[in-house]
C-alpha positions as CSV (number, residue, x, y, z in Angstrom):
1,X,-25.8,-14.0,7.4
2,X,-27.3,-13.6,4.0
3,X,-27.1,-16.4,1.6
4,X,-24.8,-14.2,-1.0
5,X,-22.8,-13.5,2.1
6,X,-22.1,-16.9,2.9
7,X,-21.3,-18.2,-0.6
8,X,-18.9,-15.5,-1.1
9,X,-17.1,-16.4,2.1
10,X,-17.2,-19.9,0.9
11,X,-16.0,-18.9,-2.4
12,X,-13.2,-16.8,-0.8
13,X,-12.4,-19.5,1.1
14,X,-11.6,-21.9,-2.0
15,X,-9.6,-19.4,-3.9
16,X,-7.2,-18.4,-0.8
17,X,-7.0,-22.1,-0.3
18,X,-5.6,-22.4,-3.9
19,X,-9.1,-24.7,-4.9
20,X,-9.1,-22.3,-7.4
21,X,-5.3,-21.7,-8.5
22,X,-4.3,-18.4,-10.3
23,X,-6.2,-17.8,-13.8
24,X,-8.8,-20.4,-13.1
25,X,-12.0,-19.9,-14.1
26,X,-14.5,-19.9,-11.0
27,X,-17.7,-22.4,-12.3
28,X,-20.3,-20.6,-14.0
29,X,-23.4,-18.5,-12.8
30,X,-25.5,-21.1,-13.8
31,X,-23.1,-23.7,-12.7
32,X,-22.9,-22.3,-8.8
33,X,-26.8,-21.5,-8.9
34,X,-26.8,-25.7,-9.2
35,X,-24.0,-26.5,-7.4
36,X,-25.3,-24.0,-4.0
37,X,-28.9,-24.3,-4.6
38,X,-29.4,-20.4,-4.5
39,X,-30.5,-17.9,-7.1
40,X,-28.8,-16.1,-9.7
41,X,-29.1,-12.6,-8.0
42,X,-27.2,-14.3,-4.9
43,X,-24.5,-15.8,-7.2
44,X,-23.9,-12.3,-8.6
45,X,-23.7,-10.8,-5.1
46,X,-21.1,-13.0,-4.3
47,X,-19.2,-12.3,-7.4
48,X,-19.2,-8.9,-7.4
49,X,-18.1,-9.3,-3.3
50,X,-15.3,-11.2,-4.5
51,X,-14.3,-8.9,-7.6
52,X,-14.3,-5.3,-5.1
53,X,-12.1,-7.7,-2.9
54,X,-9.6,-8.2,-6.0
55,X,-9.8,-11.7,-5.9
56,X,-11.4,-11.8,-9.1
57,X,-12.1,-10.5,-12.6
58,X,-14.3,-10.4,-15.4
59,X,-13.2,-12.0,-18.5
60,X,-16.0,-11.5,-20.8
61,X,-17.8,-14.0,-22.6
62,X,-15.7,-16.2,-20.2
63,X,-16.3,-15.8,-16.7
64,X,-14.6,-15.0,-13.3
65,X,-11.3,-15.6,-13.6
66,X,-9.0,-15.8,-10.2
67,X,-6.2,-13.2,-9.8
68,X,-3.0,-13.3,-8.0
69,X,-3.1,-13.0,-4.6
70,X,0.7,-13.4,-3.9
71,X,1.7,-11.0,-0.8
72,X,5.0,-8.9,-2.0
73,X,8.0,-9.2,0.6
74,X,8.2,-5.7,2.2
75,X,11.8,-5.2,4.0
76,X,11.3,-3.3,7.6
77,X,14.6,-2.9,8.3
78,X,16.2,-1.9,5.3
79,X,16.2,2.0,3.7
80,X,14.4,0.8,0.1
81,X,12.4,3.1,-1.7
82,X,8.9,2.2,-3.1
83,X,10.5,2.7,-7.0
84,X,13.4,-0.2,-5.6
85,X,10.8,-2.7,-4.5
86,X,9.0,-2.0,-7.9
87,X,12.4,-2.9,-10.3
88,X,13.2,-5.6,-8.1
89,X,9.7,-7.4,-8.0
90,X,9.6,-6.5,-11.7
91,X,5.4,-4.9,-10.6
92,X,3.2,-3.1,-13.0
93,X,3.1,0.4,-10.5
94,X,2.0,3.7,-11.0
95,X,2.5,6.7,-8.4
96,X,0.1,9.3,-8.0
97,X,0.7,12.5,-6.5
98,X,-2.4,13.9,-4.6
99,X,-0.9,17.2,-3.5
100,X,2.3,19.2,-3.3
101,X,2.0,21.9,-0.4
102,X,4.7,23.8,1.7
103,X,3.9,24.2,5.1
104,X,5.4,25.4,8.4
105,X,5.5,22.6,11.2
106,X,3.4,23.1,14.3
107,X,3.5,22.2,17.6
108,X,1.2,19.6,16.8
109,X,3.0,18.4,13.4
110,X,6.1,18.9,15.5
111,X,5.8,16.0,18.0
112,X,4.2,13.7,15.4
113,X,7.3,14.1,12.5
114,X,10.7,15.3,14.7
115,X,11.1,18.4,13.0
116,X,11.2,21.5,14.9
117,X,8.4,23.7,15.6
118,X,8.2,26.3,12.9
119,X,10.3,24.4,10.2
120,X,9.6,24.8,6.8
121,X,9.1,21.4,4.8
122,X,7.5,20.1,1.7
123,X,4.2,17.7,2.2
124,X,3.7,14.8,-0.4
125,X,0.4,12.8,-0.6
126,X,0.9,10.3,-3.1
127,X,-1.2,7.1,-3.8
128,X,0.4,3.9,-5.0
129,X,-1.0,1.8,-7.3
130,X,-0.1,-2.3,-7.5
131,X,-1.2,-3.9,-10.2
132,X,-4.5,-1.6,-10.7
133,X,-5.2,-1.9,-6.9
134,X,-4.3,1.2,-4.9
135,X,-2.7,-0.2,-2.5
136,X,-0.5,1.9,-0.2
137,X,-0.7,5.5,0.5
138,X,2.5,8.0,1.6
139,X,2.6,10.7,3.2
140,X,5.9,12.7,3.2
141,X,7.3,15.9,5.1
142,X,10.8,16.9,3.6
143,X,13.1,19.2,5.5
144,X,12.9,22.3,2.6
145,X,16.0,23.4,4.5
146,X,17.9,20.4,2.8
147,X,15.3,19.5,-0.3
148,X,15.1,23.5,-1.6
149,X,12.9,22.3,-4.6
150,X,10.2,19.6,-5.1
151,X,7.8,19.1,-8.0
152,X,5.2,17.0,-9.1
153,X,7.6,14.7,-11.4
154,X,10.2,14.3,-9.1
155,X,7.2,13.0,-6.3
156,X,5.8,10.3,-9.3
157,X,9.6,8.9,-9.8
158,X,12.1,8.5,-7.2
159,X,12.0,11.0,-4.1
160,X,15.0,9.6,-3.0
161,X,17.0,8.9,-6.7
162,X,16.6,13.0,-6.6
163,X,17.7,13.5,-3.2
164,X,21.0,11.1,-3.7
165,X,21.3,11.5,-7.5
166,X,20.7,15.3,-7.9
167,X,21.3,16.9,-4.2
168,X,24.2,14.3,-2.9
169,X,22.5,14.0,0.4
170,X,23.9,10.7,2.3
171,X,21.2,9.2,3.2
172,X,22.0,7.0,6.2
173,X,19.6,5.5,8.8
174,X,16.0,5.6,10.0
175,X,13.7,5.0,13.0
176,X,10.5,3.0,12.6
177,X,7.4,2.2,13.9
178,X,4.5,-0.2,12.9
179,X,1.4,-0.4,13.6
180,X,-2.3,-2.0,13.1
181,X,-4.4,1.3,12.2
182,X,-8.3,1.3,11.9
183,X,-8.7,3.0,8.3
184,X,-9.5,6.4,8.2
185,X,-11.1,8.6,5.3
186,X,-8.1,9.2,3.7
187,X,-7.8,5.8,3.4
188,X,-11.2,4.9,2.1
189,X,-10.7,7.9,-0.2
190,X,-7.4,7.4,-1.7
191,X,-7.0,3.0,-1.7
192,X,-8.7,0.1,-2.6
193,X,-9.7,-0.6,0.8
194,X,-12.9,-2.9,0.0
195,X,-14.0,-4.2,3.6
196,X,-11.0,-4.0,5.3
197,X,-10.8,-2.5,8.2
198,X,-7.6,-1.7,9.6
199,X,-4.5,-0.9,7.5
200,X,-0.7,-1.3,7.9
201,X,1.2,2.0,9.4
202,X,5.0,2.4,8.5
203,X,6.0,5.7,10.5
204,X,10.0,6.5,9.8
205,X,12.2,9.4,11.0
206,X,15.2,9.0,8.3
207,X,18.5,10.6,8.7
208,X,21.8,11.6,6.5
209,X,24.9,10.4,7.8
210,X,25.5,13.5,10.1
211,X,22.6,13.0,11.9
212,X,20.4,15.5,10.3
213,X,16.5,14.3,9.8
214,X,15.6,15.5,6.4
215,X,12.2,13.4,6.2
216,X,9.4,12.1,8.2
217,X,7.3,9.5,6.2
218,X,3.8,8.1,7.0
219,X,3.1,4.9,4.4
220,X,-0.1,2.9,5.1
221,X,-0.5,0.0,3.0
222,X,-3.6,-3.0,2.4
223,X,-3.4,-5.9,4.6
224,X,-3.6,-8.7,2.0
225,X,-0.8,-6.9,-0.6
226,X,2.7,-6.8,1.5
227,X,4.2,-9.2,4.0
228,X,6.2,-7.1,6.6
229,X,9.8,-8.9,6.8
230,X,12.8,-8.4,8.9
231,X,16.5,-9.8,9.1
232,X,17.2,-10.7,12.6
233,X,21.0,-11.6,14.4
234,X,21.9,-12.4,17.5
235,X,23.8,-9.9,20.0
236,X,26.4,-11.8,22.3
237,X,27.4,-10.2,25.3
């Protein structure tokens, strides 16, 4: 492994093991040329490793200082929407709609989202951005049968404020699956991906109370910026 390789790792090492606690200052260049006994193009390899991984910025005329690196609790099981885990972590967000696009379901697109074959539904790219990392990308198919209109502003607020605010739709229940993805263009395209190479996939099937699916969701989030968490009881026979 290359010597600006190995003192990043080291480096990484130290600030995930809270060595280095949130807004510390890492030593200086010169400091960690003396302290490593390596040159000052390998101290700056490591940095900027380190600063495309997020785990720290810039300050100038000051040095690297450490950013948070706090997971945020992400609830499986329960219906919340992106913009309710935003107000209730209190998170600097931002929502960015790729593309808007109507399209009719395939046979393909049918056995991936639920909907029938032939369907019309709305398709929603958007890009979510976590405290200037993007961080988790969406993709949504809406039933245009039950969401007749969808716009740009609507997609950068609250999908769902709209659909229970504005339409009255009872939104109910929802099936799940998660999985460990390998990252795929998109991915590289649209988030912050750095080095990583596999992503979080939440697929959901979501319901209204009278059983109608009005939305199939695809949300694929970085590894290191949600912790996937579940409330669990026990069935007695």
């Amino acid at each position: 492994m290359k010597k600006y390789k190995q003192l990043f790792k080291q480096l990484e090492r130290d600030i995930l093991g809270e060595k280095y606690q949130l807004n510390d200052f890492l030593p200086s260049e010169h400091q960690l040329m003396e302290i490593y006994q390596v040159s000052r193009d390998t101290v700056r390899k490591a940095l900027a490793l380190l600063q495309k991984e997020g785990l720290i910025e810039k300050v100038r005329g000051q040095g690297s200082k450490v950013v948070k690196q706090e997971q945020l609790d992400f609830p499986v099981s329960n219906l919340t929407s992106y913009q309710e885990l935003v107000a209730q972590h209190k998170l600097q967000s931002k929502t960015n709609v790729i593309s808007l696009d109507k399209i009719t379901v395939d046979k393909k697109l049918a056995k991936t989202t639920g909907f029938p074959e032939y369907r019309l539904v709305w398709r929603i790219v958007r890009q979510r951005v976590v405290d200037n990392i993007a961080s988790v990308l969406d993709i949504d198919y809406l039933d245009k049968s039950l969401v007749p209109d969808m716009n740009r502003e609507i997609g950068e607020h609250s999908i769902y404020a709209y659909l229970e605010e504005t339409l009255k739709l009872n939104i109910a229940y929802a099936k799940k699956e998660i999985t460990i993805d390998h990252v795929n263009d998109q991915d590289q395209i649209l988030m912050d991906i750095g080095r990583d190479q596999y992503v979080v996939s939440i697929k959901s099937q979501v319901y209204l109370a009278d059983g109608r699916q009005f939305q199939y969701t695809e949300s694929r989030h970085k590894l290191d910026k949600f912790r996937f968490v579940d409330f669990a009881t026990r069935q007695k026979e």
